[in-house]
N, C-alpha and C positions, 0 to 999 in steps of 0.2 A: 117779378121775383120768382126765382123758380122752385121748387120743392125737393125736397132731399129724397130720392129715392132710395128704396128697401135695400136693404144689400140682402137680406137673408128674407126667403117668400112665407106668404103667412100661411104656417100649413094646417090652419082651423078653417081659411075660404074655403066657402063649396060653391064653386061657378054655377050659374044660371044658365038656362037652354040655350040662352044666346051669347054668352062665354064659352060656353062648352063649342060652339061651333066657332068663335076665335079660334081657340086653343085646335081643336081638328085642322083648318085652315094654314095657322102655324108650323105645326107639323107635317103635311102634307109633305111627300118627296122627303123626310129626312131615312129613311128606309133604302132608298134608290141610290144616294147618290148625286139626286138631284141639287139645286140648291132650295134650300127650305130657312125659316124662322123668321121672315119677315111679310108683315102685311101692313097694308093701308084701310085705313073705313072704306072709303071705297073699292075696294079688291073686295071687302068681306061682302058688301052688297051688291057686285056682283056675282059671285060665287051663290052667296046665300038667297036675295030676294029681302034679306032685312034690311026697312028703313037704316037710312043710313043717321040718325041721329041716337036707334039703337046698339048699331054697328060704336060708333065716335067712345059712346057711355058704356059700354061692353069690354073695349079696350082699355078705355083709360081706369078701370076698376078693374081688372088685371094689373095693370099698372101700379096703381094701391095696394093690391096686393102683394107686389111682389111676382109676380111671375112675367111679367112683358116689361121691359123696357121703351122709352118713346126715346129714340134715335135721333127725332129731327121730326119737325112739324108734317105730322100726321103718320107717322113711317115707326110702326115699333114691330121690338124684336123677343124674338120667344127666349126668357129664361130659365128656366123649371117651370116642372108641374112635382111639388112634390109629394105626390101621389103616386108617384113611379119610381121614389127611391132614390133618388138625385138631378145631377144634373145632366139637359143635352149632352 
């Protein structure tokens, strides 16, 4: 069964140090040009050093709240922070 995701992000979460470095992660290269708004748990625990069971539960509470999308088994994608105002 799958769960209905947020359409609109809950803008009362206050991410945790290991949310906040999702969300960094995410964003990376949207500045440049590059391509940016998509991570895996394991990308974040490469990058980061964060156990990756932290990484998995970091994400998917993003997820909850609204602001990351899950794409496809283990693969989510940055949708707001809004804390900036709008949207990517």
């Amino acid at each position: 069964m799958q769960i209905p995701q947020n359409s609109m992000p809950n803008e009362d979460h206050e991410p945790t140090d290991r949310q906040e470095q999702c969300l960094s992660l995410l964003k990376q290269g949207r500045d440049t040009g590059a391509p940016w708004g998509r991570v895996t748990p394991n990308y974040v625990v490469d990058q980061t050093g964060m156990r990756r069971q932290y990484a998995s539960r970091a994400l998917g509470r993003l997820e909850t709240a609204g602001w990351v999308k899950k794409v496809a088994k283990g693969l989510y994608e940055f949708k707001s922070d809004p804390r900036e105002g709008g949207d990517a």
